[in-house]
C-alpha positions as CSV (number, residue, x, y, z in Angstrom):
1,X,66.5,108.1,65.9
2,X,67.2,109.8,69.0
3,X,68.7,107.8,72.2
4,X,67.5,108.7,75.6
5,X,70.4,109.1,78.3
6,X,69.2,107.7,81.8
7,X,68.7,109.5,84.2
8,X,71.8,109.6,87.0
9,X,70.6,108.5,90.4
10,X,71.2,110.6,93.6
11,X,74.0,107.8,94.6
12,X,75.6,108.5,91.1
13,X,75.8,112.2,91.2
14,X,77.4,112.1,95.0
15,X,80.2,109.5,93.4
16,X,80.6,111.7,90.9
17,X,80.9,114.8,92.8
18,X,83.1,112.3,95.3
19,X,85.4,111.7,92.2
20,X,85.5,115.5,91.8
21,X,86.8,116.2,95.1
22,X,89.3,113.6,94.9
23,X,90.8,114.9,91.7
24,X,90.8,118.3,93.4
25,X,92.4,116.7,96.9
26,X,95.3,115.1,94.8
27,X,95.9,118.4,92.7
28,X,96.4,120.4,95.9
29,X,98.6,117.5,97.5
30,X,100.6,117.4,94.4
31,X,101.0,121.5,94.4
32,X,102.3,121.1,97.8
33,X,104.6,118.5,97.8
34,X,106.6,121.0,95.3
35,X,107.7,123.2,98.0
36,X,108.2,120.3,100.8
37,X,111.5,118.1,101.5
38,X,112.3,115.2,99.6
39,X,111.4,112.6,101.2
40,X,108.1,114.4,102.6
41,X,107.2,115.2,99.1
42,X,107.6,111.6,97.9
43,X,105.2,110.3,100.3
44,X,102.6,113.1,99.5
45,X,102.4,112.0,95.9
46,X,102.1,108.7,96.6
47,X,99.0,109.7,98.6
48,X,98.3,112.0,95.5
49,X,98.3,109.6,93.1
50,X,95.9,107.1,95.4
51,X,93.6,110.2,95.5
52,X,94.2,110.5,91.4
53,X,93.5,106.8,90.5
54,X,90.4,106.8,92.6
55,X,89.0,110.3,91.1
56,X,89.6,108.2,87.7
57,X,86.4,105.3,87.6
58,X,84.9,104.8,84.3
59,X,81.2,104.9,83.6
60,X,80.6,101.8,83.5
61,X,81.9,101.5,87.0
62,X,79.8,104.8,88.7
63,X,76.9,102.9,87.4
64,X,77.2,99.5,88.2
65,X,77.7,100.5,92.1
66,X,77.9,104.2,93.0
67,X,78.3,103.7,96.3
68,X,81.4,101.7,96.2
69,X,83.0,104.4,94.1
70,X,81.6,107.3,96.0
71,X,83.7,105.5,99.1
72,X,86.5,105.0,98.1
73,X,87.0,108.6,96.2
74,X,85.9,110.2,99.7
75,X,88.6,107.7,101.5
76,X,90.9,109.0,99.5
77,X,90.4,112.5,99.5
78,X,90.2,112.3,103.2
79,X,93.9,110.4,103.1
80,X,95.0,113.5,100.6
81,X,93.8,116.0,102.7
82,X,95.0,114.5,106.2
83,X,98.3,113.5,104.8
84,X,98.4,117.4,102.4
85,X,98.4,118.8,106.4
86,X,100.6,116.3,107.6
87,X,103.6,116.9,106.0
88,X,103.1,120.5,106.0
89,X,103.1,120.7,109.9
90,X,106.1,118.4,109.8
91,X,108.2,120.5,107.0
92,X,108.1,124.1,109.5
């Protein structure tokens, strides 16, 4: 016997693809916060590791409601990315 998968709605693929970039956002905050000042750096991975938890929803989660995941993975990728900037500017 063969089980179906159903079919992901348009709201679940964006908060996948949301999760995605948030997983990418803290990767690249957490690269940079290598090369930055102590305190500086300890800041950015908190901010890294916001981005990280929200880039890590279960299943179950994306399909109960998408759209609750999809915003908060693209708040914190925003936050990553603003904050990523941020400290660079400040370090030079």
């Amino acid at each position: 016997m063969v089980l179906c998968m159903a079919k992901t709605t348009k709201h679940e693929r964006r908060a996948l693809e949301a999760m995605d970039d948030a997983a990418a956002a803290a990767k690249i905050a957490k690269r940079a916060a290598k090369d930055l000042p102590r305190k500086l750096a300890k800041d950015l991975k908190d901010v890294a590791a916001d981005a990280r938890a929200a880039a890590d929803a279960s299943k179950k989660q994306v399909r109960k409601d998408p759209r609750k995941v999809e915003k908060r993975a693209t708040k914190a990728t925003n936050a990553a990315l603003a904050a990523t900037d941020d400290a660079i500017a400040r370090a030079e």
